[in-house]
Each structure stands twice: as C-alpha cells, then as structure tokens.
Steps between C-alpha positions, in 0.01 A plus 500: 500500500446869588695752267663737716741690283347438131205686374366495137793657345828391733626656805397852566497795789696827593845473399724424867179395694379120539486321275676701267878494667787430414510154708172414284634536183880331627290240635258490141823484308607171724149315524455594101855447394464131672149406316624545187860340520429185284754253355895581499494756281629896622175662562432871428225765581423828330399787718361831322330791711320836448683851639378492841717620781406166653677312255835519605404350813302213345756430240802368692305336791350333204839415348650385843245232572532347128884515502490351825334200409752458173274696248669701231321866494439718204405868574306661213488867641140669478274335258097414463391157610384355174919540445570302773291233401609492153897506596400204765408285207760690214814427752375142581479587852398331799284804658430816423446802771357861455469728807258686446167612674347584149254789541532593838692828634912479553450381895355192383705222330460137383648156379365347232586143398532312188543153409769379181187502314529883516119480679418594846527200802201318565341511905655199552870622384438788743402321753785242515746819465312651810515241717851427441572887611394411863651102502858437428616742312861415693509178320529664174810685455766373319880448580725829436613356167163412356351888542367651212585835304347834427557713125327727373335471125535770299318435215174427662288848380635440151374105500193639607465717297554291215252256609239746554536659128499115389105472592432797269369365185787492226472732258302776677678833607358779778642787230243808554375414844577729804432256816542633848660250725444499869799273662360581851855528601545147520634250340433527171623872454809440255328218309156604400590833348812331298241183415260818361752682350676171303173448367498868324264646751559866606502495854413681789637349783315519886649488868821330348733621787487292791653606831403230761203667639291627166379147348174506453439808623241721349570313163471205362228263454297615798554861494449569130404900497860554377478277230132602364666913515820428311305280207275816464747813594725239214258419239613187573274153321562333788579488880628161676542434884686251667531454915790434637624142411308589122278166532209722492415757225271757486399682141304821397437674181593818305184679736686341794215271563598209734500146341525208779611136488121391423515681185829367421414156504181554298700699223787181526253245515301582212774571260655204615177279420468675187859386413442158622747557747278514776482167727286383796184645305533757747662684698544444871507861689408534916185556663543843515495544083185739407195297404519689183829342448320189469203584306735605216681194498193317520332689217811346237488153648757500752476384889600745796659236792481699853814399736585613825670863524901465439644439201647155578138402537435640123836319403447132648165484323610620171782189538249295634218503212736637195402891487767726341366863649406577800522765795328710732328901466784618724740495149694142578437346134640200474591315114637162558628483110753758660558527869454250816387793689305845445679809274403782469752608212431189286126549590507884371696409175239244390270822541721685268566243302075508427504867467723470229363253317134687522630837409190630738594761847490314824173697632327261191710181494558463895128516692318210377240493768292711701606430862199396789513749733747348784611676796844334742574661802762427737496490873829455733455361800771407798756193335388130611095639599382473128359136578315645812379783342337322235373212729331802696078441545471839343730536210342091435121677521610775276656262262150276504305824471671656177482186403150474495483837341704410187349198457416469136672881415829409525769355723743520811789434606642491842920445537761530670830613326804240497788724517361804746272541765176591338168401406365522208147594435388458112194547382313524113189543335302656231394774783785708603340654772401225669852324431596791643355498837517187540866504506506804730249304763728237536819690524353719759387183700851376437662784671284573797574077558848564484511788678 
C-alpha cells in the first residue's frame, strides 16, 4: 500500500494546507484513537506540542477525533518529544501524540505517533491508521454517553524534568560549569535550563521566549552562530543546541567550535565500551555518519552499522540486533538504557556527565576524530516532482559519472528528504576539492532538470 500522508517521521506540511488541516488531524485522532482501543478498559492518549502558532489548531482537532471515538485526552502543554514518549509509557497510556514539525520553520507542523511502548509506530501501524482515515471513519464514533474527556496535566515539565536529571550519573554535580543553552524557542525552553541549573550548572539560557512564529528561527540546532558568540562573549565551557522538539542536539566548545551528532556517538560509544556498558559491539548510526566516524570506532574494536536516513531506521535496528547507542550526524542520539526515542537533553548530559568525570575542556575531551572531508547540499524542487527529477536521463548520467569519479576516493550519496521537498546530494572523500565539485556538478544538473 502507497503511504500518502506518512513520511519518515509522521505527518508533516504547512500548518492549514493539505495534509496538515484541521480535518486531518480530527480525522488522525478518530482512525488512531480506534487502532489502539483494545479490551474494556477506559483508554487514554497523551498529547504534548512545541510553541508553534500552529498548535492551537492541531491540538483540539486532535482532541475532537480521539474524544469522539470514546478516548480520554491528556494535554501536556509545550514539551520536547522524548517527553511525550516517556509520559506515554510513565502514565500507562494507550498512545502518545506530539505536534510538532521538529526542525522546520513555524509554518510547518507535524504529528508524531507513539505506541504504549513509548516508541514510534511501525509502517504497518501507520498504514492501517491511514487507510482507516479515508474508509469508515463514520462507523467509529461512539454513543453521546460513551465520549471521552479532555484535562490538562500540570505537572508534566516537572516529571520531566525529574526524569531527565535521573539519567545523570548519581553522585556527580555541574557546580563550576557555565553552559549556554539554546532552547530554539521550542519546546524544551522551561525544562532544559531548570534540568542545567538543578544540576548546579550556571546557565546561560538561548532563544527561550517563544511567540508562535520564532521556533527555530535563527537559533537552535541548525542556526548555531548565536550559540558559538554567547559561549565565547560568556567564557562559557560549554554551548548546547537543541531544535525545536529537543530530539536533536547540537554541542560546541569553549572556542565555539561546532561538535555534531557523529562526534557524539563516538565520545558515548567509547566511554560506554570502556565501562562495559556499551552493547551491540557497535554502534548503529545512518549512512550519512563521516567515514571517520567509523574508522575510530573501528580502530577500538567496535562495528559502525549504516541504516537508512531517519531515526526510526537507526531505532528499529538497534531493537532488532541489541545495540544500546545509536543516531545520526544531524544531532538525534539515541540511548535505549534511557529513552524509546532521540534526546537531545539526556544526550548532552551524558556529555557533561564525561566532562566531569575527565576534568579536561571540551575543545580536548569532545573531537575524537578528524572528520573526511564531506560536503551536503540541498536542492528544492516543485512538491510531488522529486521522483521525476531524479529518474531524469541527465541527473541519472551525472549520478553514474561522479560515480565513476569517486570510485575508490570516497563515496556518494543521492536522497531524497522524507519530510520536505528536497534532494539531497552528499558526497565524501579524502579530496575535498573534488568532493567538492562533484557535489556542485550534480546539483547544478539537478536544477537545470527541474527547472
């Protein structure tokens, strides 16, 4: 069956405009609400969301279609994903909800999906909830006196909170650390700072005033000049970034130097092996992880496994085969001892939690490798031509022909994106230069295609 409404990471696209409308997400809240109504007993879902404008659209259409179909409704207010997930399984839940469209500017929003397990729905959950939004959704509502409620829980930052600070190693204190925090001003901009602060950190807190239209813009995980200036103008050990729904996270040093999810996972992975905490052998990260990435791990003994892009890819094979850390370079880490989905906060305090313990500044303790040269470029072309573009006889012959010029130098990697209308174009190598202009060939053929 064709997915028309699901990509890799739920239901995305401008906020009011197919597919993300209000009769969507009513109609979501019915086919989902439905799906998951097993046995007799009164089923709930939890529904958190990040500060877009957007969200007080999503949020009752949501709430409507659950209600409708007799499912009790429990609004957590704004608050990251990995939150979500975590109150899912906390509250004994049925399903858990996050609106959200993650990094993306304030037009876009999302819904993301997760199980009672607290993890994200497998294709074939999404797929059964899909088709049920088109067939029968009539057939589902429930007599006036079996309609479900709506409250509000007020506790859920502090829970949160409280969980977060409970996957910092006992014992250990942030006392003398200034960390700059960059909320992206989303959804984690009241709990990472307090998370920080708890933990005896002085902090400096980042684009933690959210009016509806600012999340994600020029801060957070993909706009990180802010960040890097306030760690130096602050003297600060530290700077941390998280995007809008804080599954990703971002680092740099004291010089402001950026530190991506690659590095990340090497610095988690290795202390983790060392502490024979570490399973899998390995780690599994995404095929577009840095080669040197993988040479490190390789050089202590551990494996590198190479999944599709999207962190649900990363996630099902770390299930799958028994690995404990995972992610991608973009910054979604992913520690299965502690979450059922990437988090960025719990991924940035095992960081501090190693800084710590090594007594050493980040600009020493956080760059364990030597990056290949990679260059990624992005090209937008009109929504529902990416397939034709790519299936072009010229951007195929381009393709073939860097190809054939990387072959044996390094690697490439053609994709489209799963949540936008873009391609992709990824290229490494030991020769920057040519990586270079080989990525610039094809995006230029890529372009003139697409007109």
């Amino acid at each position: 069956m064709t997915r028309k409404l699901f990509g890799t990471d739920g239901i995305r696209g401008t906020a009011n405009t197919d597919p993300m409308t209000a009769e969507t997400a009513m109609k979501l809240g019915m086919a989902a609400g439905r799906h998951f109504t097993r046995g007799d007993h009164r089923h709930v879902v939890v529904i958190g969301k990040d500060t877009r404008l957007s969200g007080y659209l999503i949020e009752p259409a949501l709430t409507a279609g659950f209600i409708s179909v007799g499912m009790d409704v429990v609004l957590l207010g704004p608050l990251p994903t990995p939150a979500v997930a975590m109150l899912t399984r906390s509250m004994r839940a049925d399903l858990g909800v996050m609106i959200s469209a993650s990094h993306n500017p304030y037009q876009d929003n999302g819904i993301k999906l997760f199980g009672p397990d607290g993890f994200k729905l497998s294709d074939e959950d999404e797929l059964t909830i899909e088709a049920s939004m088109f067939n029968g959704l009539d057939s589902y509502r429930v007599g006036s006196d079996h309609l479900g409620r709506a409250k509000r829980l007020d506790d859920a930052v502090g829970r949160y909170i409280e969980y977060a600070k409970y996957t910092f190693p006992r014992g250990l204190r942030l006392d003398g650390l200034k960390i700059v925090v960059d909320c992206a001003n989303g959804a984690a901009y009241k709990v990472a700072p307090t998370v920080l602060w708890e933990l005896g950190a002085e902090v400096i807190p980042v684009a933690v005033t959210p009016d509806g239209f600012n999340i994600n813009k020029a801060c957070g995980s993909l706009h990180t000049e802010t960040m890097r200036e306030q760690v130096v103008a602050h003297g600060a050990h530290l700077g941390i970034a998280l995007d809008g729904d804080a599954d990703r996270v971002v680092l740099c040093d004291e010089q402001g130097h950026m530190i991506d999810g690659d590095q990340l996972m090497a610095l988690i992975g290795d202390l983790w092996h060392r502490s024979g905490q570490l399973r899998g052998g390995g780690i599994v990260a995404t095929v577009m992880s840095n080669l040197g990435l993988e040479r490190f791990l390789d050089q202590r003994g551990l494996k590198t496994i190479r999944t599709a892009v999207g962190d649900r890819y990363v996630l099902e094979h770390m299930r799958r085969e028994g690995f404990n850390v995972g992610g991608e370079q973009s910054g979604h880490i992913i520690l299965s001892d502690h979450s059922t989905t990437g988090d960025g906060l719990v991924a940035g305090l095992q960081v501090l939690a190693a800084l710590v313990q090594s007594g050493r500044p980040a600009s020493e303790m956080l760059r364990l490798f030597t990056p290949l040269p990679q260059v990624l470029k992005n090209v937008r072309v009109a929504k529902g031509s990416v397939a034709e573009v790519l299936a072009a006889p010229a951007v195929e012959t381009a393709i073939r022909d860097a190809e054939a010029r990387l072959a044996g130098q390094g690697r490439l990697l053609i994709r489209k994106s799963g949540t936008e209308p873009l391609i992709r174009v990824m290229a490494e190598g030991e020769d920057e230069t040519l990586v270079e202009a080989t990525v610039d060939g094809i995006v230029e053929t890529i372009r003139r295609v697409a007109g």
